[in-house]
C-alpha positions as CSV (number, residue, x, y, z in Angstrom):
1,X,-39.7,50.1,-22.9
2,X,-43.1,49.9,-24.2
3,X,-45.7,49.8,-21.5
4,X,-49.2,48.2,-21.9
5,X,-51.5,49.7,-19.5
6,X,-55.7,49.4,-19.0
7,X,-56.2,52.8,-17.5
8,X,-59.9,52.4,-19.6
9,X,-61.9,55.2,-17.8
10,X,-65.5,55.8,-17.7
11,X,-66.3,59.0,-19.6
12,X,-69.3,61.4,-18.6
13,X,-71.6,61.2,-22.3
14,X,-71.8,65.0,-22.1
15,X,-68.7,66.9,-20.9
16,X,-66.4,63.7,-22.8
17,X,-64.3,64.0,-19.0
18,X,-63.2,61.1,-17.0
19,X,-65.5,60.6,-14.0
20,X,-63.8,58.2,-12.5
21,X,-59.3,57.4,-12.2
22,X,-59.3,54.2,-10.2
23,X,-57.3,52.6,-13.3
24,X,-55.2,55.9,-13.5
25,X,-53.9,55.6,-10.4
26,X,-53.5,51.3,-9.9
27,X,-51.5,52.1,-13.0
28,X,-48.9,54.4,-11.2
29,X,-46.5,51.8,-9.6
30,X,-45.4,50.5,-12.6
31,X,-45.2,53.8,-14.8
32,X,-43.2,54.7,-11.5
33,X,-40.7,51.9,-11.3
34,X,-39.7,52.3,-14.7
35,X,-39.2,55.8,-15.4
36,X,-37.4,56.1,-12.2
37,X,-34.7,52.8,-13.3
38,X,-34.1,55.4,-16.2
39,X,-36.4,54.1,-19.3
40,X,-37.2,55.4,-22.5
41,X,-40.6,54.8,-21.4
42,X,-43.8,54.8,-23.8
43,X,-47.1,54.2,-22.5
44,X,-50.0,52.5,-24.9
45,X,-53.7,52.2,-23.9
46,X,-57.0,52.1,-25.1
47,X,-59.9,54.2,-24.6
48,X,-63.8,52.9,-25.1
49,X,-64.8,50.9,-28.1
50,X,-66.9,50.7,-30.7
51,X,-69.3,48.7,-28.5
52,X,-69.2,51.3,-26.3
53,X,-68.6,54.7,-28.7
54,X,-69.4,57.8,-26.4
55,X,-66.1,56.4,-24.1
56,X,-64.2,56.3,-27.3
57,X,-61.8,59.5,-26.9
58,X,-58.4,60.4,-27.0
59,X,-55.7,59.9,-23.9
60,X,-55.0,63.0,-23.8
61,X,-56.9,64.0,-20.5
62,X,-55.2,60.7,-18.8
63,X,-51.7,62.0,-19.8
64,X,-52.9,64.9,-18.1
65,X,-54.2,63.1,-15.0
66,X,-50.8,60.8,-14.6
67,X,-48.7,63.6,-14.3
68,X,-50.2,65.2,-11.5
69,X,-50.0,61.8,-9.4
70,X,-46.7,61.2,-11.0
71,X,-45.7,65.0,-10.0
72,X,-43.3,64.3,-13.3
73,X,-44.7,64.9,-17.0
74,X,-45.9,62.6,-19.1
75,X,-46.0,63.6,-22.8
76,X,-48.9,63.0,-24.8
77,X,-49.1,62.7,-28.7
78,X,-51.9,63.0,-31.4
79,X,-50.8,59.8,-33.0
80,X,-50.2,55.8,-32.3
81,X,-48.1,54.3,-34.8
82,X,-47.9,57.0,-37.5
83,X,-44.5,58.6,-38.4
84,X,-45.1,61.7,-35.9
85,X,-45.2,59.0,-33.3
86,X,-42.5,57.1,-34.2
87,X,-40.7,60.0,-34.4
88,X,-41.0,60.9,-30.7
89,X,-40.6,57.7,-29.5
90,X,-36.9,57.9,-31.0
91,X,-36.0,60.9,-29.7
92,X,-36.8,60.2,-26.0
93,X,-34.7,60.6,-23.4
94,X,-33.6,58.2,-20.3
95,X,-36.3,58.4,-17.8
96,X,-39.1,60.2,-19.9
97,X,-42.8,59.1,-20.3
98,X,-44.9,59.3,-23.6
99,X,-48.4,58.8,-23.6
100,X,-49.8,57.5,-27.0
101,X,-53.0,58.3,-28.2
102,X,-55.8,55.7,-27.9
103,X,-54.6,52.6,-29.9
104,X,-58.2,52.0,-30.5
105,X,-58.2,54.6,-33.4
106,X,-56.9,51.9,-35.2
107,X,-59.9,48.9,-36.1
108,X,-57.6,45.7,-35.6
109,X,-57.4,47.3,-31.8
110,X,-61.1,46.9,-31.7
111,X,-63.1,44.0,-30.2
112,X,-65.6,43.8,-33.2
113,X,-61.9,43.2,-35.2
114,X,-61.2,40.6,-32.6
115,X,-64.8,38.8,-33.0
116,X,-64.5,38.8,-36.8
117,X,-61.4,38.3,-37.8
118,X,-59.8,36.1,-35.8
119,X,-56.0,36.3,-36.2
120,X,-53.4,34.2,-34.3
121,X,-50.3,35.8,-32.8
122,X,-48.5,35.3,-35.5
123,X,-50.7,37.2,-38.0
124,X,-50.8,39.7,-35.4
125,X,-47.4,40.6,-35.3
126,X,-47.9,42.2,-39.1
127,X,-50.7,44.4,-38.3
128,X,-49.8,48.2,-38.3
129,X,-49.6,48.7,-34.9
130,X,-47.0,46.0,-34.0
131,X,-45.0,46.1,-37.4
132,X,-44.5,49.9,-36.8
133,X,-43.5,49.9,-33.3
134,X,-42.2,46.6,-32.5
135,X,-38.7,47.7,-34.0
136,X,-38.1,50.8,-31.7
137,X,-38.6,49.0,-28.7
138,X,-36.3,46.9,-26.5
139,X,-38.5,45.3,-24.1
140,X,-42.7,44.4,-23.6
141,X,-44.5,45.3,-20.5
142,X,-47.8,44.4,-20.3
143,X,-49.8,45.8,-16.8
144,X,-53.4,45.4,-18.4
145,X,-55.0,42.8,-16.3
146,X,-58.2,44.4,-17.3
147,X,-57.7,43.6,-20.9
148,X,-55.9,40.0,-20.5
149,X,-59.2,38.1,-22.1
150,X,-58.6,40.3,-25.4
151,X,-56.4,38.9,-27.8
152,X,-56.1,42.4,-29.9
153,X,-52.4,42.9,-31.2
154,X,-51.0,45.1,-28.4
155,X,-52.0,42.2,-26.0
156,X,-50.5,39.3,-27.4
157,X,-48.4,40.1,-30.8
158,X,-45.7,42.0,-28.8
159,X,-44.8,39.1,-26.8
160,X,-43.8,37.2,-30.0
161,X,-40.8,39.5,-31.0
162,X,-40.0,41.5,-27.3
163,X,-38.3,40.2,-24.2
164,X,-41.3,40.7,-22.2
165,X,-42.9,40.6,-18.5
166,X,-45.7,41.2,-16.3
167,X,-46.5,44.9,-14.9
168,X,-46.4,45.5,-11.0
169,X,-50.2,45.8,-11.3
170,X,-50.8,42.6,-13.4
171,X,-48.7,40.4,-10.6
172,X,-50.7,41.8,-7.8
173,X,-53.7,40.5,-9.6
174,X,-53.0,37.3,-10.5
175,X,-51.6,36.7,-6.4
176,X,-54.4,38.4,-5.2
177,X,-57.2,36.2,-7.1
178,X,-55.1,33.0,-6.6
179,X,-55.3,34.0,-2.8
180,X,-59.1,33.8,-3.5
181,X,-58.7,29.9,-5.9
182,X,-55.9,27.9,-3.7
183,X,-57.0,28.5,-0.5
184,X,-60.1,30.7,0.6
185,X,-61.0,30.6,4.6
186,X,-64.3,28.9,5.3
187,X,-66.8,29.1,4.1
188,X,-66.4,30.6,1.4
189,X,-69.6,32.8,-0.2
190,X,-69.8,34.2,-3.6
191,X,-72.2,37.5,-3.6
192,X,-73.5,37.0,-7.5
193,X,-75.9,39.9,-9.2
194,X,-76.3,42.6,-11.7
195,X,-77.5,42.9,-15.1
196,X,-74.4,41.1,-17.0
197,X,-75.3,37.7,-16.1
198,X,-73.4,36.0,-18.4
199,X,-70.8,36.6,-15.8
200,X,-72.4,34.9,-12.9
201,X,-73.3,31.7,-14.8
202,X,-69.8,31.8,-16.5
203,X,-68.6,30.9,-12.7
204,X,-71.1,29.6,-11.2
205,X,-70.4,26.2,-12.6
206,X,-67.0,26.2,-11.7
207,X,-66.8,27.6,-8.1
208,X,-70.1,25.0,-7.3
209,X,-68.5,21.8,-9.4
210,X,-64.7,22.8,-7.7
211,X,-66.5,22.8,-4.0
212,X,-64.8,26.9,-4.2
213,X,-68.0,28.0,-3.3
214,X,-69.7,27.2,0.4
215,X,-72.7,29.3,-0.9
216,X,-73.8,31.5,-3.5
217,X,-76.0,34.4,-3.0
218,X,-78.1,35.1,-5.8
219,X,-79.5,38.4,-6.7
220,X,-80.1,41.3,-8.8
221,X,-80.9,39.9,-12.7
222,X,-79.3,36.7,-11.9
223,X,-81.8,36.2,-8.7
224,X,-84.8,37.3,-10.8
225,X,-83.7,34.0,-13.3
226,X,-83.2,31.7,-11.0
227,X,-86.5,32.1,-9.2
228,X,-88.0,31.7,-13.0
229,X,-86.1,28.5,-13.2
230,X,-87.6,27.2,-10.0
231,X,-90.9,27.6,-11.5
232,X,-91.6,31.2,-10.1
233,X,-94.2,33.3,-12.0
234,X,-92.7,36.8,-12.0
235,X,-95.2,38.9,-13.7
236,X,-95.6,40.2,-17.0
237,X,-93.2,43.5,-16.8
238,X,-90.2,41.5,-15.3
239,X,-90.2,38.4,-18.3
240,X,-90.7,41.1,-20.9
241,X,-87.7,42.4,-19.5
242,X,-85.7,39.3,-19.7
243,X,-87.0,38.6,-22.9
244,X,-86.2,42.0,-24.2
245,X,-82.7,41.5,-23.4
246,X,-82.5,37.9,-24.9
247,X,-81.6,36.8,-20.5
248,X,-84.5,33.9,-21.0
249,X,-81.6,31.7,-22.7
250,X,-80.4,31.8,-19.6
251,X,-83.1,29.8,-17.2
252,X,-82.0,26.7,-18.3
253,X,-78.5,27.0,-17.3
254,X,-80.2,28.5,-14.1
255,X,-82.2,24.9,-13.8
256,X,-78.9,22.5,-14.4
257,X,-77.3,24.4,-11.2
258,X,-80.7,24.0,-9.1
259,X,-80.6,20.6,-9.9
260,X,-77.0,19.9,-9.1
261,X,-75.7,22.1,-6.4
262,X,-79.7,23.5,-4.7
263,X,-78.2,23.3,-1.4
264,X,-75.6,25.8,-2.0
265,X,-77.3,28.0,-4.1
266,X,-79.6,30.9,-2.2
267,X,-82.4,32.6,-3.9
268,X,-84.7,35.5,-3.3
269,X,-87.9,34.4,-0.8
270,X,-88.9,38.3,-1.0
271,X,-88.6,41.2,-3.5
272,X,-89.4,44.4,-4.0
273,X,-91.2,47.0,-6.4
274,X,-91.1,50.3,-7.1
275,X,-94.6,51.7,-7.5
276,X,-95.2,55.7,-8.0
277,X,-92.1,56.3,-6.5
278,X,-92.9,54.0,-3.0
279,X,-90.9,51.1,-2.5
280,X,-93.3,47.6,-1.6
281,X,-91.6,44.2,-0.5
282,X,-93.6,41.1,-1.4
283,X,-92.6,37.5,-0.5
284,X,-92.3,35.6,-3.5
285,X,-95.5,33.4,-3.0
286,X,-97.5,36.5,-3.8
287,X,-96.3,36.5,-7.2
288,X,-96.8,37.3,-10.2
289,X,-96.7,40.8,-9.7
290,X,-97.5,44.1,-12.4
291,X,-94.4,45.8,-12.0
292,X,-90.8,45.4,-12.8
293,X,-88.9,43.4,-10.1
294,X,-86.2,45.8,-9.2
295,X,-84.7,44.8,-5.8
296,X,-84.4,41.9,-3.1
297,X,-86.8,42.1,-0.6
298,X,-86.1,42.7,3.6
299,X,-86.3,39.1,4.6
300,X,-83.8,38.2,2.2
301,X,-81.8,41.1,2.6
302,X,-81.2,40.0,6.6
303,X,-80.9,36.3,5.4
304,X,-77.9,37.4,2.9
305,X,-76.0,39.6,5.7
306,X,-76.2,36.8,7.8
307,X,-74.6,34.5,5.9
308,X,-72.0,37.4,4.8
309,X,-70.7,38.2,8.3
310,X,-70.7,34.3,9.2
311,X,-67.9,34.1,5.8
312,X,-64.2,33.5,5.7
313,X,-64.1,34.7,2.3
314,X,-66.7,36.7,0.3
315,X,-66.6,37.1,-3.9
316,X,-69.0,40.0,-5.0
317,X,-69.4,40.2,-8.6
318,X,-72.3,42.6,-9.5
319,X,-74.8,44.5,-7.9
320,X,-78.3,43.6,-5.4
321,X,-81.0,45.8,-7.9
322,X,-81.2,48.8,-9.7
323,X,-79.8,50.8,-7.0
324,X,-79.3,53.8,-9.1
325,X,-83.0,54.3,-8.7
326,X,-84.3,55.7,-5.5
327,X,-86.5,53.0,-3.8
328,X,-84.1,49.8,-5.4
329,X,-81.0,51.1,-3.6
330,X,-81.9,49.2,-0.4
331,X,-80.5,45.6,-1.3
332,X,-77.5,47.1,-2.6
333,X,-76.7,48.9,0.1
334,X,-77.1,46.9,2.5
335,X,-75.1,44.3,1.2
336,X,-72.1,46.4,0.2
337,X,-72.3,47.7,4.7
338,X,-72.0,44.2,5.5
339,X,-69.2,43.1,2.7
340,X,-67.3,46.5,4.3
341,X,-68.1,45.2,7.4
342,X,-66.7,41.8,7.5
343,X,-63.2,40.6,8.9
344,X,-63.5,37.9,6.0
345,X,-60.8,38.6,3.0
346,X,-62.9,40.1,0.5
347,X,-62.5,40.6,-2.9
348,X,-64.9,42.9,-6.0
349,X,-64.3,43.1,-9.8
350,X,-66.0,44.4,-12.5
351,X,-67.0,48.2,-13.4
352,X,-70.4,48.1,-12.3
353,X,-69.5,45.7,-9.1
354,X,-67.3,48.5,-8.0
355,X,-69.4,51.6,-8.8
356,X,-71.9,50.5,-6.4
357,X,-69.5,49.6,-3.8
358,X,-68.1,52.9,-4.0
359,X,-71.5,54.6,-4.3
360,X,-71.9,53.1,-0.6
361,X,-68.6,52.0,1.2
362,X,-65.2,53.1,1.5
363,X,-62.6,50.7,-1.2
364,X,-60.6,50.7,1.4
365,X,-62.7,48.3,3.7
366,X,-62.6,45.6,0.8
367,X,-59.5,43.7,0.9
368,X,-59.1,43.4,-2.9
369,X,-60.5,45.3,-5.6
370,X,-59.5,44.4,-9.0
371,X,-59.6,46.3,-12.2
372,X,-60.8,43.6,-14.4
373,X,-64.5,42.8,-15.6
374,X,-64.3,40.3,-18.4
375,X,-60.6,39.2,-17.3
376,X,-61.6,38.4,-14.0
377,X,-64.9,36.5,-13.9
378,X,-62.8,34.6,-17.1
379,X,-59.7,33.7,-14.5
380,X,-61.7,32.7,-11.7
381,X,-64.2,30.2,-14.1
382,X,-60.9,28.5,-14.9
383,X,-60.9,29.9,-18.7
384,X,-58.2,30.7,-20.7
385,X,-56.4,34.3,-20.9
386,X,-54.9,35.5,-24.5
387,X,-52.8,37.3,-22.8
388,X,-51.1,34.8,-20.4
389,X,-51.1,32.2,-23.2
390,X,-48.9,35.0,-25.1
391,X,-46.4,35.6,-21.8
392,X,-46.2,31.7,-21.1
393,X,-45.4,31.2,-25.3
């Protein structure tokens, strides 16, 4: 069986170690399952990307990390698809695990491959990757809900000449976030932040068009744009750092939602600043102000946790401010306590969206976490996934 897994871990810039396993271990079910019915079982992930290099490094360390929460071993080999590789994988035994080295040593495994090239399935399926391993294999299981809005060869090209399924992980997903679409309790308030906001407006549309969303809380980046869009003058250090980041395009997506759906969308009335290392809230009538916006302000702190412990359901997707600063940590905080807080079903996604929950709250207290970023805020706005296209085909 071949086994596609996202156990993509973040990667400290100077020791190259993982810092963090969640993937590692929502992984383990299905490694589990398999290897205990008795498979030949061979394990393919990625690691980083060229878009983000310093996490580009081998799987050796993870091969390392699964068997110890296995408590069984999981072989690990210097090579992908090569004849070393290949080798191995042939001479496994029933019930044995082989960890492959990061398939994203090979360029048509990259993202900047998928931007540029653009090949169909069917190309796909002669790339080196699936032309050299497709042939050793019996069946295709894909667990990588993480990865499902990548169409790179191991996602969808294996489909096309495998019997193939979804993982144990990858189901728990897809119910999970359907629990969230078909029928959220009421109402139903999306918690919407951070400094990807190409996320938030992804969604927005859809969960405010669909009537998903009761409310939507806005905040970190995403706050600061809306306020602009609503004619706010920020001050000269925050819209240089919009601009700097090319976010300005955003505003006028911002000012199509105001217009449509104003009564369900909440914005900032206070922020704060961070000024020689003392934290100062100001409504937002006072501004402009000459530092960088970098957090919501008390009175709209208490007006968001208000409407978070009055909520059947709650979606966060993204962080309050810059809480990794001293002094912008407040709205973040604060937020993630009440989220934990609340008997509402809850639900996170998205790497930063959970490393500041768990910089402040126990995982446990959120009723689902999932591991997907990209894949998730693409599922929930209704988009297509490569990878359930290729399972459906």
């Amino acid at each position: 069986v071949l086994l596609r897994v996202d156990i993509n871990a973040p990667i400290d810039p100077e020791t190259r170690r993982i810092v963090n396993d969640a993937r590692i271990t929502k992984s383990l079910p299905t490694i589990r399952d398999l290897a205990d019915r008795g498979a030949r079982l061979v394990i393919m992930a990625h690691q980083g990307d060229a878009l983000d290099y310093h996490n580009l490094v081998s799987t050796e360390e993870h091969a390392t990390l699964l068997s110890g929460k296995l408590g069984r071993q999981v072989q690990w080999i210097d090579d992908v698809a090569g004849p070393e590789a290949r080798r191995r994988i042939a001479s496994l035994e029933d019930g044995e695990i082989l960890l492959l080295d990061n398939i994203r040593i090979y360029g048509e495994e990259l993202t900047t491959f998928e931007r540029d090239v653009k090949l169909g399935p069917e190309a796909m399926t002669k790339t080196y990757l699936v032309r050299h391993l497709a042939p050793l294999f019996d069946l295709y299981v894909n667990d990588a809900f993480a990865t499902a809005h990548r169409a790179a060869p191991s996602m969808i090209a294996f489909p096309r000449l495998l019997p193939s399924a979804a993982g144990l992980l990858l189901a728990a997903e897809v119910e999970g976030i359907n629990t969230l679409l078909d029928a959220p309790a009421r109402p139903a308030v999306f918690v919407l932040g951070g400094l990807k906001v190409s996320d938030g407006f992804s969604m927005m549309g859809r969960v405010l068009g669909d009537g998903l969303a009761d409310r939507v809380l806005t905040g970190g980046v995403l706050g600061v744009l809306f306020l602009m869009a609503d004619g706010v003058d920020l001050g000269g250090p925050t819209e240089a750092f919009i601009a700097d980041r090319d976010l300005t395009r955003y505003v006028d997506e911002a000012r199509v939602l105001l217009a449509e759906h104003r009564k369900r969308i909440s914005m900032p009335v206070d922020v704060a600043v961070v000024i020689e290392g003392s934290r100062r809230e100001l409504p937002v009538a006072d501004l402009p102000v000459d530092q960088l916006i970098v957090d919501l302000g008390a009175l709209t702190i208490a007006s968001y946790e208000a409407e978070i412990a009055s909520a059947g359901t709650i979606f966060v997707n993204g962080p309050a401010g810059a809480y990794e600063h001293p002094g912008a940590d407040v709205g973040t905080r604060r937020l993630w306590a009440a989220v934990a807080a609340s008997d509402a079903m809850t639900a996170i996604g998205g790497g930063d969206t959970v490393a500041s929950a768990s910089a402040f709250v126990d995982l446990d207290d959120i009723t689902f976490v999932s591991t997907g970023g990209g894949a998730l805020i693409r599922y929930v706005s209704g988009q297509p996934l490569p990878l359930f296209e290729a399972l459906r085909d």
